[in-house]
C-alpha positions as a Python dict, from the first residue, in 0.01 Angstrom:
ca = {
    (1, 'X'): (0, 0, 0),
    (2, 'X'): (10, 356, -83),
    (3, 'X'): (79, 705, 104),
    (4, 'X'): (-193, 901, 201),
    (5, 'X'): (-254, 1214, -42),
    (6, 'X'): (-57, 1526, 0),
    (7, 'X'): (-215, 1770, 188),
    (8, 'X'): (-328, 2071, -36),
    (9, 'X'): (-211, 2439, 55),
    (10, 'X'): (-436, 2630, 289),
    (11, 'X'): (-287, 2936, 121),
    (12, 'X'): (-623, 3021, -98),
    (13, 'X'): (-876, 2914, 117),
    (14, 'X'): (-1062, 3283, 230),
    (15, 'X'): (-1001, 3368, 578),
    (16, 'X'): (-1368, 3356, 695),
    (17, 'X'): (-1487, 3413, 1086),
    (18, 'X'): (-1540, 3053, 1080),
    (19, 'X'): (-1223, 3006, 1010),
    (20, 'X'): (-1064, 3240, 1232),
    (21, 'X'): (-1322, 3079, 1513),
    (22, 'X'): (-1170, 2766, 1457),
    (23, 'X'): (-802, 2855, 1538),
    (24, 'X'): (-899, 3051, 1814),
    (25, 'X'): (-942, 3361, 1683),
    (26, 'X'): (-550, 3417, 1619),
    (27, 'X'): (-627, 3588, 1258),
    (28, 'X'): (-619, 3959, 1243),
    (29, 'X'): (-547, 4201, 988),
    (30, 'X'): (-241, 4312, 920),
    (31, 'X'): (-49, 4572, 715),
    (32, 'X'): (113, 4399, 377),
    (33, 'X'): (469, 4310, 454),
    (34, 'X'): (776, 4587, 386),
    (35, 'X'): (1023, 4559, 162),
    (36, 'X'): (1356, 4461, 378),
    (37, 'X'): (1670, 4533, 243),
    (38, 'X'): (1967, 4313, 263),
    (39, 'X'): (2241, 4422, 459),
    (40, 'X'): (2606, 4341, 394),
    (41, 'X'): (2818, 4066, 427),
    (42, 'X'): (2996, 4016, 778),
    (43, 'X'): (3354, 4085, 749),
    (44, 'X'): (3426, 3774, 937),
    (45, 'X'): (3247, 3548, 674),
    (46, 'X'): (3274, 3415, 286),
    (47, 'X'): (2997, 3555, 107),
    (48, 'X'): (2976, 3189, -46),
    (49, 'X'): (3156, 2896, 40),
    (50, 'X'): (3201, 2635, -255),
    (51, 'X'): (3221, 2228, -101),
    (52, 'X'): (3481, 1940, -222),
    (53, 'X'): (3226, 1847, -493),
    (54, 'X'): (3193, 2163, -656),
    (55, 'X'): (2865, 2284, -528),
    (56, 'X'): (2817, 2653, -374),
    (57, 'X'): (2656, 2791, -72),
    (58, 'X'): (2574, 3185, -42),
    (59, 'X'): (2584, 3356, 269),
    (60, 'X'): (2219, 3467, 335),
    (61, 'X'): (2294, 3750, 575),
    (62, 'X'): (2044, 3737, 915),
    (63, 'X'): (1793, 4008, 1037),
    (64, 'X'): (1410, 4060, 1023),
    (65, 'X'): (1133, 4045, 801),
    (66, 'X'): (729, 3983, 721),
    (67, 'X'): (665, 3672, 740),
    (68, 'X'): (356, 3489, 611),
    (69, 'X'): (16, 3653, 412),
    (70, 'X'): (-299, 3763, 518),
    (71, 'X'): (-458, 3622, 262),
    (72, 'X'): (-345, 3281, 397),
    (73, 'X'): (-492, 3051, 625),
    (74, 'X'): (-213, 2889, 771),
    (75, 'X'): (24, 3127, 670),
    (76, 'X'): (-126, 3375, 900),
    (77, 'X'): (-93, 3638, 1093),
    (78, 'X'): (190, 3826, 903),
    (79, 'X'): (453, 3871, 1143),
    (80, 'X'): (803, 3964, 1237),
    (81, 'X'): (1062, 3733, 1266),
    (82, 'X'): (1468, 3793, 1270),
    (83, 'X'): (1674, 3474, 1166),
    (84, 'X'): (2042, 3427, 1208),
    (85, 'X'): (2312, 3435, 953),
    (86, 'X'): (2303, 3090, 757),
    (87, 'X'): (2441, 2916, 445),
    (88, 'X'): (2240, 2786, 113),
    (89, 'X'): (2284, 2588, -149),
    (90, 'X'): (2311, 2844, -462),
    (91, 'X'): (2080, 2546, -632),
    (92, 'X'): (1854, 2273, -531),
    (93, 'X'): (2035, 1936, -484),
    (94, 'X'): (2100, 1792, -828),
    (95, 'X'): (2067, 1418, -961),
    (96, 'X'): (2442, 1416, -971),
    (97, 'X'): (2542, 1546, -619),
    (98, 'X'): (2285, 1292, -508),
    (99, 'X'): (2417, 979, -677),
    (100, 'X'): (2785, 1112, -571),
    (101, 'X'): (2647, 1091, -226),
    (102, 'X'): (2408, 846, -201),
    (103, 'X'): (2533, 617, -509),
    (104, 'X'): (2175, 603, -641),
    (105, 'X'): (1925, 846, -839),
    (106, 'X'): (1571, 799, -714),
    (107, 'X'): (1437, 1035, -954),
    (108, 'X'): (1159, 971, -1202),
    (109, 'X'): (1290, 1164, -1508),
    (110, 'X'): (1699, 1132, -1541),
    (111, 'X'): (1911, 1441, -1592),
    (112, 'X'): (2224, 1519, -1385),
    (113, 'X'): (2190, 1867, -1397),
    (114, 'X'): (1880, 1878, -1289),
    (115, 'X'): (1676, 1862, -904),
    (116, 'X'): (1676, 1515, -774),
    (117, 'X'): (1331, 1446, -703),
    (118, 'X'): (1138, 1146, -564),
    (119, 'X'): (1310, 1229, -230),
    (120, 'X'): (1128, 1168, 110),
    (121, 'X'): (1223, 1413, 385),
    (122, 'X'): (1376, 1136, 532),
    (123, 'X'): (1599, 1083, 231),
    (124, 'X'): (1693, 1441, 258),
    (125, 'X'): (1835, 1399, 620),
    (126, 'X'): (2014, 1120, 529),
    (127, 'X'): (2152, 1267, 251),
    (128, 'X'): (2269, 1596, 481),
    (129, 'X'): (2421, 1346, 746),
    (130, 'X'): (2598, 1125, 457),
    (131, 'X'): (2698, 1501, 258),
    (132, 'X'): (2836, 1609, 633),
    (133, 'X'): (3029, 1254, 667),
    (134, 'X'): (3170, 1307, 293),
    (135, 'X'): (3347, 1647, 433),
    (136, 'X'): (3432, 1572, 807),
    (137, 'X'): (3155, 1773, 970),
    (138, 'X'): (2935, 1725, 1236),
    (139, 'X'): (2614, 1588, 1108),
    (140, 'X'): (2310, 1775, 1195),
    (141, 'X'): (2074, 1468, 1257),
    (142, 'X'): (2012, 1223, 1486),
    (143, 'X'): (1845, 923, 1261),
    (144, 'X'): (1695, 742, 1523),
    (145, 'X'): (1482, 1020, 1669),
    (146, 'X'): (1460, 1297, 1383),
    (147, 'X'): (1594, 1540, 1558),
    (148, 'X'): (1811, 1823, 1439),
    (149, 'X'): (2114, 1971, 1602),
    (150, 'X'): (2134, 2334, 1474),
    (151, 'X'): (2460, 2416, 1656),
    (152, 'X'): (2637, 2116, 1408),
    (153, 'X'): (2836, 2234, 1171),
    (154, 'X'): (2694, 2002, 918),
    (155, 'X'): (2393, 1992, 643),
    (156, 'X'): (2047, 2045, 741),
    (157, 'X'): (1709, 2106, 603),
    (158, 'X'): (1657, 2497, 624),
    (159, 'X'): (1345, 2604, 862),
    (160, 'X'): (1062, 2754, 706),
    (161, 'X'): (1134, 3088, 881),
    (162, 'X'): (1480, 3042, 705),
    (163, 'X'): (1329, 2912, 342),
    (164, 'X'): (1105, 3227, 318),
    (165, 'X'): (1343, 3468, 492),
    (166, 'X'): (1580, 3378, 163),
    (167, 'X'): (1318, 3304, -94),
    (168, 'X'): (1185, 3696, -48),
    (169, 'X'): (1496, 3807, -89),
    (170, 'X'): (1400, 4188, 91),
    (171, 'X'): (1096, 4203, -122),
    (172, 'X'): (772, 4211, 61),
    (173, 'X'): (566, 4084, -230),
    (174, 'X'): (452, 3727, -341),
    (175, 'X'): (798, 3633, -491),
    (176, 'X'): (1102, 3766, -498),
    (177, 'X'): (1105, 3979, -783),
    (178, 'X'): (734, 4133, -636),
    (179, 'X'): (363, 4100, -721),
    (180, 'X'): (315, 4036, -1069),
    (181, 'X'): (258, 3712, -1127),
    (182, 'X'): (288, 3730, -1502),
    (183, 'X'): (665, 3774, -1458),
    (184, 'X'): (668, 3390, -1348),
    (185, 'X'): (733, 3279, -1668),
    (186, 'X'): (1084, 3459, -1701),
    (187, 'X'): (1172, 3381, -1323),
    (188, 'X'): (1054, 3037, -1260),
    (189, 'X'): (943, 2684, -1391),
    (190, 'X'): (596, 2625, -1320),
    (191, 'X'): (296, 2496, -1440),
    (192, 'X'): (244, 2803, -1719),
    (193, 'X'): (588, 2711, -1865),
    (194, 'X'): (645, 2407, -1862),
    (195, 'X'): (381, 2090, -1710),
    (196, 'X'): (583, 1791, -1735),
    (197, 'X'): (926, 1800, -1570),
    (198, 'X'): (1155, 1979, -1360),
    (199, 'X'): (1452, 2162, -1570),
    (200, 'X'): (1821, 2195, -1523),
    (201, 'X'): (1899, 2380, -1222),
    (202, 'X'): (2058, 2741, -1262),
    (203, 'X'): (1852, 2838, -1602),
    (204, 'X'): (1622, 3115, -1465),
    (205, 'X'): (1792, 3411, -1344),
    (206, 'X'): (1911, 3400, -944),
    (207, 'X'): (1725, 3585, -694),
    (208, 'X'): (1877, 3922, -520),
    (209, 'X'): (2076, 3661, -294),
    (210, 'X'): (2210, 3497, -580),
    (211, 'X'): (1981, 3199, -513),
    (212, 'X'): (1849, 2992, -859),
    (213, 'X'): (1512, 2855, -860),
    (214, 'X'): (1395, 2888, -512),
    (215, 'X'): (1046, 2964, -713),
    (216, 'X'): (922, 2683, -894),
    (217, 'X'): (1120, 2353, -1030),
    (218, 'X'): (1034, 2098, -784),
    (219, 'X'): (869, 2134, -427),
    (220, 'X'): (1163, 2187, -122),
    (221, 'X'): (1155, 2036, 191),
    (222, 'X'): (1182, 2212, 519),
    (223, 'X'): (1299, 2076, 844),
    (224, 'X'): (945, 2164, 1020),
    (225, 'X'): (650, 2009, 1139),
    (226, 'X'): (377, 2151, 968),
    (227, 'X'): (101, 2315, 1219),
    (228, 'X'): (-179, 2478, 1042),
    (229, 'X'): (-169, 2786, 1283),
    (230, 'X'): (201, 2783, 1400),
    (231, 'X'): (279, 3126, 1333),
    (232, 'X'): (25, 3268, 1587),
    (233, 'X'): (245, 3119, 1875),
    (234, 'X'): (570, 3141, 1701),
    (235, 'X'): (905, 3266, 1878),
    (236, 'X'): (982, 3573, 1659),
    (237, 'X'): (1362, 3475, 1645),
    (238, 'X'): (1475, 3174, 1457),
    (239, 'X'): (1175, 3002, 1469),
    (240, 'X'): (1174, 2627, 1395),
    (241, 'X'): (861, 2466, 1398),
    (242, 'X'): (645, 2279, 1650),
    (243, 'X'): (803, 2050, 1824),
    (244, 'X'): (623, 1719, 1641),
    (245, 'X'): (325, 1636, 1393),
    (246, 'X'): (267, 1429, 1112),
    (247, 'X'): (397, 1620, 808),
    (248, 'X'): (651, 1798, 732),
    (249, 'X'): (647, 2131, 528),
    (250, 'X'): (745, 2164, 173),
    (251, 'X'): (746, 2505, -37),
    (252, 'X'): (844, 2732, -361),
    (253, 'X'): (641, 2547, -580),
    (254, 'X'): (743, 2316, -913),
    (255, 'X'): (686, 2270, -1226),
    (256, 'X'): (388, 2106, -1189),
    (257, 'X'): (222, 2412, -938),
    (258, 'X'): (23, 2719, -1018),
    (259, 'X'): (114, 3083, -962),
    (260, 'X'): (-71, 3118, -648),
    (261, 'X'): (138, 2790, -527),
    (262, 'X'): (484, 2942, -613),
    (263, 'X'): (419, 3228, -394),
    (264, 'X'): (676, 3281, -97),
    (265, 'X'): (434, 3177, 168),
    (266, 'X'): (298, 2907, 7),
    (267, 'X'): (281, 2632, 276),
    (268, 'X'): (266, 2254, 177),
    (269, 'X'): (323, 1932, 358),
    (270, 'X'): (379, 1539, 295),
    (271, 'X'): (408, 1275, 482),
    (272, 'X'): (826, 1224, 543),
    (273, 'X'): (858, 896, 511),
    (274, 'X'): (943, 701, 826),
    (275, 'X'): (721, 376, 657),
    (276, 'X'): (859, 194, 391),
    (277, 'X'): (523, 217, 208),
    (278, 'X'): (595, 640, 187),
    (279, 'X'): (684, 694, -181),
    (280, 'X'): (749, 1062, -282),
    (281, 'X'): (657, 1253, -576),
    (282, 'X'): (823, 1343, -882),
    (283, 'X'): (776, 1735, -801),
    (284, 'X'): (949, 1687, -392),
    (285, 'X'): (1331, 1786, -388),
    (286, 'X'): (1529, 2022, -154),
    (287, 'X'): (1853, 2217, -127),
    (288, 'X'): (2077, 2220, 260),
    (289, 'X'): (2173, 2483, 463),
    (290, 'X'): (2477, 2515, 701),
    (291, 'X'): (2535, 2740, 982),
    (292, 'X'): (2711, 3007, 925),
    (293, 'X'): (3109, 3019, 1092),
    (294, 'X'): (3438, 3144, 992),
    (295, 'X'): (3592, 2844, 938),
    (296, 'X'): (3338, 2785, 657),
    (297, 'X'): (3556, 2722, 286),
    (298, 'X'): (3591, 3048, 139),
    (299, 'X'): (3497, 3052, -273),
    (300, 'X'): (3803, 2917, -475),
}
């Protein structure tokens, strides 16, 4: 038996008054997003934290931006949306913090330094609950009913208000270094550069928050339910996604995606996984997130 198809992006389908008739008329126009500028650290908080096996987290520091496109069918309207101080993973999970973890590597094309890939989302919350175990944190998910505890001190998926808010990195264009897509070549791995595997993690240059490859590489799951027109009854702080569906949301892209699908807003989804018969592509992977606290491990 095999999964269903992936669901393609909505993200280039015109936004036509058919369209906008069918999701109730929510559409509008709206001005292009503003550049937001990151603010400082927090006195109170490492700007990254580093864990026992060697892998770094940067502080994305909270506060508002644009959020979604206009151009977008389910990633619209653009709107505001303020998220909290949180911790990333500087790079996507790699094959060898994965087999340290999980002590296998489900991934189609070996390399330890590169994004595991063939993960489910459910293999990604087990993963965050068995990285949280490793260190003696609270883990973030409950197995038998999905759900997430965001006031755990553990690993979780990031939301997608959370993924984009640190994918833009403060600029208000497609990616993070702005609107020209020709400068994807130098900034990501994608389809133009390179069509048959992800790469080692860390080789294109790191975003303004010091984040590696959160354009392009391999697809990253997000801890949401994917709702075609979500952000039309969004809460505009820390958002986290409807409250149940049938896929979850995946973005940034991979090496196997187009310009237009490595854009910040990009919205994908899969199926995540709670049948045996779910078997994930080679292009799915994903990096954690913590909440943010002082007791977090300071850089060594």
């Amino acid at each position: 038996m095999t999964r269903s198809a992936r669901i393609p992006p909505a993200a280039f389908v015109p936004i036509t008054a058919v369209a906008i008739a069918a999701l109730g008329g929510c559409l509008k126009p709206v001005e292009k997003p503003q550049e937001i500028p990151r603010t400082e650290s927090p006195d109170h908080l490492p700007a990254r934290i580093v864990a026992p096996h060697g892998e770094e987290m940067v502080l994305v520091t909270g506060g508002e931006f644009s959020m979604g496109s206009s151009t977008a069918v389910d990633a619209a309207p653009v709107h505001r949306v303020a998220v909290s101080d949180f911790y990333m993973d500087r790079f996507e999970v790699t094959q060898d913090l994965y087999e340290k973890i999980m002590g296998h590597n489900p991934s189609r094309r070996k390399g330890k330094d590169c994004p595991v890939e063939r993960v489910r989302w459910l293999d990604a919350i087990k993963f965050c609950n068995a990285r949280s175990a490793a260190e003696e944190l609270k883990p973030c998910y409950d197995l038998a009913t999905r759900a997430c505890d965001f006031e755990a001190n553990g690993y979780r998926l990031p939301t997608e208000a959370e993924w984009e808010y640190a994918c833009r990195a403060g600029n208000g264009g497609d990616y993070s270094f702005g609107n020209d897509a020709g400068k994807l070549e130098s900034n990501a791995w994608f389809k133009g550069n390179t069509k048959r595997r992800a790469r080692p993690v860390g080789e294109k240059p790191a975003s303004p928050f010091g984040l590696h490859d959160m354009t392009g590489n391999v697809w990253e799951w997000c801890n949401d339910w994917y709702q075609v027109d979500y952000y039309a009854q969004s809460p505009t702080t820390d958002p986290r996604g409807p409250g149940q569906g049938e896929k979850k949301v995946l973005r940034g892209g991979a090496f196997s995606s187009s310009a237009e699908s490595c854009c910040s807003w990009t919205r994908y989804c899969d199926e995540p996984g709670f049948a045996d018969a779910c078997v994930a592509s080679d292009d799915c992977g994903f990096r954690c997130v913590r909440k943010a606290s002082p007791q977090s491990r300071p850089l060594q």
